[in-house]
N, C-alpha and C positions, 0 to 999 in steps of 0.2 A: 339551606340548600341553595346553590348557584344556580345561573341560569343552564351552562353547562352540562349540571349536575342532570337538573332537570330534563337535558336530552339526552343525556345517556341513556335515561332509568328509562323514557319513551321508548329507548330504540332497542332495550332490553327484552321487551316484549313484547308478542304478539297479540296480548288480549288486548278488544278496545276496553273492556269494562276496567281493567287495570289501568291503562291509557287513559282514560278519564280519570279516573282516581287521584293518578298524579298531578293532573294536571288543576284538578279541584284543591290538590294537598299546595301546588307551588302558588295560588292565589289565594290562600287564606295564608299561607306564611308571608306574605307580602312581596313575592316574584313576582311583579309588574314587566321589568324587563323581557322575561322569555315572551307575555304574551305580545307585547311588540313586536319581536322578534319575527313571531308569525306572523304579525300583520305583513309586517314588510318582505317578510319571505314569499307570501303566500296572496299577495295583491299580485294580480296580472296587469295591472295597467301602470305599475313602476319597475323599472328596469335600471340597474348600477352602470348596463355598457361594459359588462367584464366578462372576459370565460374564462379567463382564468383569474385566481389571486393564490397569493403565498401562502408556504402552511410550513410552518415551525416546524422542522424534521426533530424525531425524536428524541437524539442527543441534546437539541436543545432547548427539552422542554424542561422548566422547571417550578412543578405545581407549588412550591411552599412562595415563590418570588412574585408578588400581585401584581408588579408590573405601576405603570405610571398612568396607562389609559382608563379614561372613566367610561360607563357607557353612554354619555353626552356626547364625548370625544368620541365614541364612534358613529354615535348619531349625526355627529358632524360631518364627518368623514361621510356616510354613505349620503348625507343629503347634497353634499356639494360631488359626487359623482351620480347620485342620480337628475344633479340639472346640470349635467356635461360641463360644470365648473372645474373638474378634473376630467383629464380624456389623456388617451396616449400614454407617451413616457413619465407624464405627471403624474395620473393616477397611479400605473405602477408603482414610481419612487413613494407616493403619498401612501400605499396602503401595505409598502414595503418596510415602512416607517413605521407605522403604527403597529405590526405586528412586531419586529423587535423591541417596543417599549410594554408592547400587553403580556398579560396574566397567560401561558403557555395555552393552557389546558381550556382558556377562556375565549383565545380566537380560533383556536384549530374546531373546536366543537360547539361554536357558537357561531360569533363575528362574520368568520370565515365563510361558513353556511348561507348565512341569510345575503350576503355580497353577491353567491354561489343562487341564491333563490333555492333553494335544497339542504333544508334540516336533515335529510335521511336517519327519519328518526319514525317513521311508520305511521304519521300523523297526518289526516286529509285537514282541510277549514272546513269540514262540515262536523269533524270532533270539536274542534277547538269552539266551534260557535255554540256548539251542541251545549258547552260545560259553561261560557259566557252568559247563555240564556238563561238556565239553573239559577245563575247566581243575579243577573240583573235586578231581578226583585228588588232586594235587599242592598246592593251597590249601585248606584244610576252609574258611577263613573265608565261600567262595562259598557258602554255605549260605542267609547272609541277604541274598542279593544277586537272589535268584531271583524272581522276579513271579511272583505267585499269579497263577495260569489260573482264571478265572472260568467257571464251569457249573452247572447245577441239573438236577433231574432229570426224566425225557423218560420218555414213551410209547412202547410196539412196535403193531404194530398187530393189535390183539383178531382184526382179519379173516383174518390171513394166516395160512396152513393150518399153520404151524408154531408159530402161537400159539394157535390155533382148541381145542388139547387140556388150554389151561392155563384155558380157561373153564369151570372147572368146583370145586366145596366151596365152602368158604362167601367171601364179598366182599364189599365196600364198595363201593356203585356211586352217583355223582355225575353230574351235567349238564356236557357238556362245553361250556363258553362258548362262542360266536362272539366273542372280544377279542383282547385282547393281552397275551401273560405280560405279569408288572409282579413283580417281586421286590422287598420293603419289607422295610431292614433297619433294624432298631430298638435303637441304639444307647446302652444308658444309663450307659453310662461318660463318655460322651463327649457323652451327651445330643442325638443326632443321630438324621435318616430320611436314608435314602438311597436312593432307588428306581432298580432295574437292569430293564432290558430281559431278555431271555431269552439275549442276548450278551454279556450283562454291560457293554452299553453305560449308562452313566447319563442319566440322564432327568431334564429340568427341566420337564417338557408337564403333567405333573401337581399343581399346585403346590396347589390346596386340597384335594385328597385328604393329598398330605404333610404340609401343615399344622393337618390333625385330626388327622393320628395322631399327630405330635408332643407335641397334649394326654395320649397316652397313656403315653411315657414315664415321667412318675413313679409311675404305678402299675403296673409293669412289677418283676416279682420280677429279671428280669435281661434281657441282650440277646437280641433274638431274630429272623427274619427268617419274615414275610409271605410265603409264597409264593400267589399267585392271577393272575387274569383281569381286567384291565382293560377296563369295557364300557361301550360310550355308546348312545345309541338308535339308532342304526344300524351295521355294520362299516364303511358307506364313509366316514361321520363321524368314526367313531375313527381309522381309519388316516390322515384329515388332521390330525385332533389330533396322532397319534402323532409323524407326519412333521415337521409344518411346524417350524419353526423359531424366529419370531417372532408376536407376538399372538395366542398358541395361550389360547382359551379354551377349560377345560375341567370349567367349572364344573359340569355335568352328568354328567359320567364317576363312575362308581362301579368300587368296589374289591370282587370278590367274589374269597374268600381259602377257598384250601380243604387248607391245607398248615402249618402251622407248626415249626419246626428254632430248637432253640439257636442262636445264632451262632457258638458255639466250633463246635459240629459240622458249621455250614456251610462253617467258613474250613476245615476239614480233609477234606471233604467227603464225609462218612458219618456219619448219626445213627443209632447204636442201636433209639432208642426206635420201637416199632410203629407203623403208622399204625395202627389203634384205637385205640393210647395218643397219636398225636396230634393224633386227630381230640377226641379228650375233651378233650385242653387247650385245643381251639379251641372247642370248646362252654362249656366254662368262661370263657373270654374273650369269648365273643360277646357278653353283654350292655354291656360294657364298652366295646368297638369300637362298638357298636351308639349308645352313648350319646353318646361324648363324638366322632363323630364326623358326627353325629344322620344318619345313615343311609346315610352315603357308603361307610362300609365294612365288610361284612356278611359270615357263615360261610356257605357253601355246605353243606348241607346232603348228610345221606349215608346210604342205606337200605344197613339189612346184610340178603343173603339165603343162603339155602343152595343151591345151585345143585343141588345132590343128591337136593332133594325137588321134589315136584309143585309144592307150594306159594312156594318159593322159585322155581323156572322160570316160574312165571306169573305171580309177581311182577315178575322180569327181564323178560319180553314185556310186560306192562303198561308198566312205565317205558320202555322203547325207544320204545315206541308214541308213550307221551303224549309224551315227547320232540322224536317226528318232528311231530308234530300242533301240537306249539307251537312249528312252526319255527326247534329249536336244531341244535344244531350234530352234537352225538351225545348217548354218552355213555360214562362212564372206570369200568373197572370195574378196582379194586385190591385188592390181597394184603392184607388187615387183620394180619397178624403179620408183614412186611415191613418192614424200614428205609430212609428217604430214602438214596440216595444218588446222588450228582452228577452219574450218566451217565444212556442210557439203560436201561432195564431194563422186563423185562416184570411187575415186580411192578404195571407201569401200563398198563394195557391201554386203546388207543383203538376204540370200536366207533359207526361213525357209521353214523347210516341214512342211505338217499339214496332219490333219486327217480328215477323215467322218464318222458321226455316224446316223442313223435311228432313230428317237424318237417322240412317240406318243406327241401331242398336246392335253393336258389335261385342258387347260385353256387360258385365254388371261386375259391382264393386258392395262390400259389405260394407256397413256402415263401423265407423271404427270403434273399438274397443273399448274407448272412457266413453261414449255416446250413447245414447237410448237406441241405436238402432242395430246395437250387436244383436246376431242373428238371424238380419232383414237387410233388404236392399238400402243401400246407404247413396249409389248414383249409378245413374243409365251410362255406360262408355259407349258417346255416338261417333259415326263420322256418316259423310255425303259431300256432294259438291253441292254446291248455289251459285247462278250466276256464274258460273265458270272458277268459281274457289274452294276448293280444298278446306272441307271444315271437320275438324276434330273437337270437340268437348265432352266435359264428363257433368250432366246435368244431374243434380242433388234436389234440387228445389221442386213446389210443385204437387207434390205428391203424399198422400195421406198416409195414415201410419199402415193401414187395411191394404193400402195399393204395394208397401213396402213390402209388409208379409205376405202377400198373395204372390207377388213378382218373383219374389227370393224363393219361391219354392215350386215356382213355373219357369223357371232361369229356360229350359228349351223351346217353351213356347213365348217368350219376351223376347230373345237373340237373334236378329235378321228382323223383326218389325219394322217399322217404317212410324217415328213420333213427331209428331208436331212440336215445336220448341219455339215455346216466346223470349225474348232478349232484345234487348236495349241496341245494341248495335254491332258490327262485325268488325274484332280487331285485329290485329296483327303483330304480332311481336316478330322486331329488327331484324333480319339478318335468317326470316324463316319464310319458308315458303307457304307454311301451314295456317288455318285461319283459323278462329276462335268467336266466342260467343260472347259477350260481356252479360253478365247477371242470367246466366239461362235457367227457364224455368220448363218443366214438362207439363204441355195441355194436352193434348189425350193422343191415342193411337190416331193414326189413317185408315180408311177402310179400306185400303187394299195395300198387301205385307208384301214386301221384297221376298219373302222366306218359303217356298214351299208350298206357294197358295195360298200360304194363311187367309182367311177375311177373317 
């Protein structure tokens, strides 16, 4: 059985138990290759630099012809495009070459794939590790067969009463963006950027953010990975950036970076070094990013207080304040003697301010059909002014399963109330006059109802 072969039969079927099977069946017959395959497909932190490559149209495939490529020879090939040894019209002709001399059947459902970072063959790396594991015992050599699990590190939430006790001696407190992770891994062995998602998806949306920092490689003491916030002048703006797929401009997204990690202690995923010690190497870098990338990608900025004294708590309430006042997002208050590592951990603490707004219940909506709430209220249809704006939202959140069924079948006495609504902050979508809620959640009625008297 081929490597090929082997992703067919994966992509054949939907059971994982079968899916493992095969995949148990293509490493005891000695299909080495496909599990490489995966590695290289399915590693986040290597990228070939292609979106596209060729694919043998079907007239010209011919399964009996093996073709003259070994898979060294393609191991070649994508080693010297994943360290931008090939780039441009060279890669093309280079991998437009290679597919006229291979086995048909062998790069269009292989080669091609893993170039593609996309087997689509129904297989996550947490199967693939699943059936490496199994078998390690008995094979040490499964060792290098294993796809790194891509992760970075995540916040708890500063609010929650079980973290509510860890805010306190001294911290590092930052603005929490309204973006999108963006992970910049800066590559100078290999003289590459590679920017990951917060899934360790890669990412091509960002393309002249990558190609400033790539100015910055050579003066780079060694590899290192950007951890920040991807921000455009709006969030509904960015998340189309983020999203789309083709004619993504994003020529105005900026990079605000407020983390930096070796890359060795990235791929292992724990960095010793403190965050006070790596907020300094990013103060040291700042002007550097700052220049050669004339301002697209900038340090976030980090007040240290003591949480212990007066003066340190008012300094924390100050910054919450001005925070909330200049409509961000929160703010991350961190462990300064703390090390990155790869999960979550409370040495990151998220503490966001929110708001409350008063808004008539003009309607109710059933909960939809594939849902547990068919037959119950599914969200309150509010509107009201605040502050002189026009707010419409339909608030889902909030509400107990008891408060769902009780509402949905008092719909006349809910309709005209007057509900309290917590939310993150009040936005605006382009080109409307109408105002909106970001994350609204329902806290209780008002005691005095727009509707009829109600109390």
């Amino acid at each position: 059985m081929q490597a090929f072969e082997v992703i067919r039969r994966l992509a054949a079927t939907t059971s994982r138990t079968e899916k493992e099977q095969i995949l148990f069946d293509a490493f005891m017959t000695g299909q080495r290759d496909v599990f490489t395959g995966f590695r290289m497909s399915y590693d986040p932190l290597v990228s070939y630099g292609v979106q596209k490559v060729a694919e043998i149209a079907p007239e010209d495939l011919n399964p009996t012809d093996p073709g003259t490529v070994t898979f060294q020879d393609f191991l070649t090939l994508a080693d010297r495009l994943r360290t931008r040894k090939l780039t441009g019209y060279a890669a093309r002709d280079a991998i437009n070459d290679t597919a006229a001399r291979c086995h048909g059947p062998t790069w269009n459902d292989f080669y091609r794939r893993v170039l593609l970072k996309d087997l689509r063959c129904g297989v996550t790396e947490a199967t693939v590790n699943k059936v490496l594991k199994k078998l390690s015992g008995a094979y040490p050599e499964v060792k290098d067969l294993f796809i790194p699990v891509f992760s970075c590190q995540l916040a708890e939430d500063g609010e929650s009463p079980q973290h509510q006790a860890k805010v306190k001696g001294k911290k590092l407190i930052d603005i929490k963006l309204d973006g999108a992770r963006l992970l910049s891994i800066l590559d100078i062995e290999n003289q590459t950027v590679t920017q990951c998602m917060r899934n360790g998806k890669i990412t091509e949306n960002f393309v002249p953010i990558r190609e400033k920092l790539e100015k910055v490689l050579a003066k780079l003491p060694g590899s290192i990975v950007l951890d920040g916030e991807v921000v455009s002048s709006s969030f509904q703006e960015l998340m189309t950036q983020v999203n789309r797929q083709t004619n993504v401009d994003t020529s105005n997204a900026k990079l605000a970076v407020f983390d930096i990690i070796p890359l060795q202690d990235f791929r292992t995923g724990t960095c010793s070094i403190s965050q006070h010690e790596r907020h300094a190497m990013l103060v040291l870098l700042s002007d550097l990013l700052r220049t050669e990338t004339d301002g697209s990608v900038y340090v976030v900025p980090k007040v240290e207080v003591d949480l212990e004294t007066p003066e340190g708590r008012a300094s924390f309430k100050e910054f919450v304040a001005l925070a909330a006042e200049n409509g961000l997002e929160g703010v991350m208050i961190k462990d300064p003697l703390a090390p990155y590592q790869c999960k979550r951990t409370a040495a990151w603490l998220k503490c966001k301010p929110f708001i409350t707004v008063d808004l008539e219940v003009i309607g109710m909506e059933e909960g939809k059909p594939d849902s547990k709430y068919v037959g119950m209220l599914g969200a309150l249809v509010c509107r009201g002014e605040d502050q002189g704006r026009a707010i419409e939202c339909n608030v889902g959140s909030g509400l107990t399963d008891h408060q769902r069924k009780e509402f949905w079948l008092n719909q006349s006495g809910i309709i005209g109330s007057v509900v309290e609504i917590k939310a993150d902050i009040v936005t605006k979508e382009s080109g409307s006059d109408i105002y909106s809620l970001r994350f609204p959640r329902f806290l209780r009625f008002r005691e005095t109802h727009v509707g009829e008297g109600k109390i």
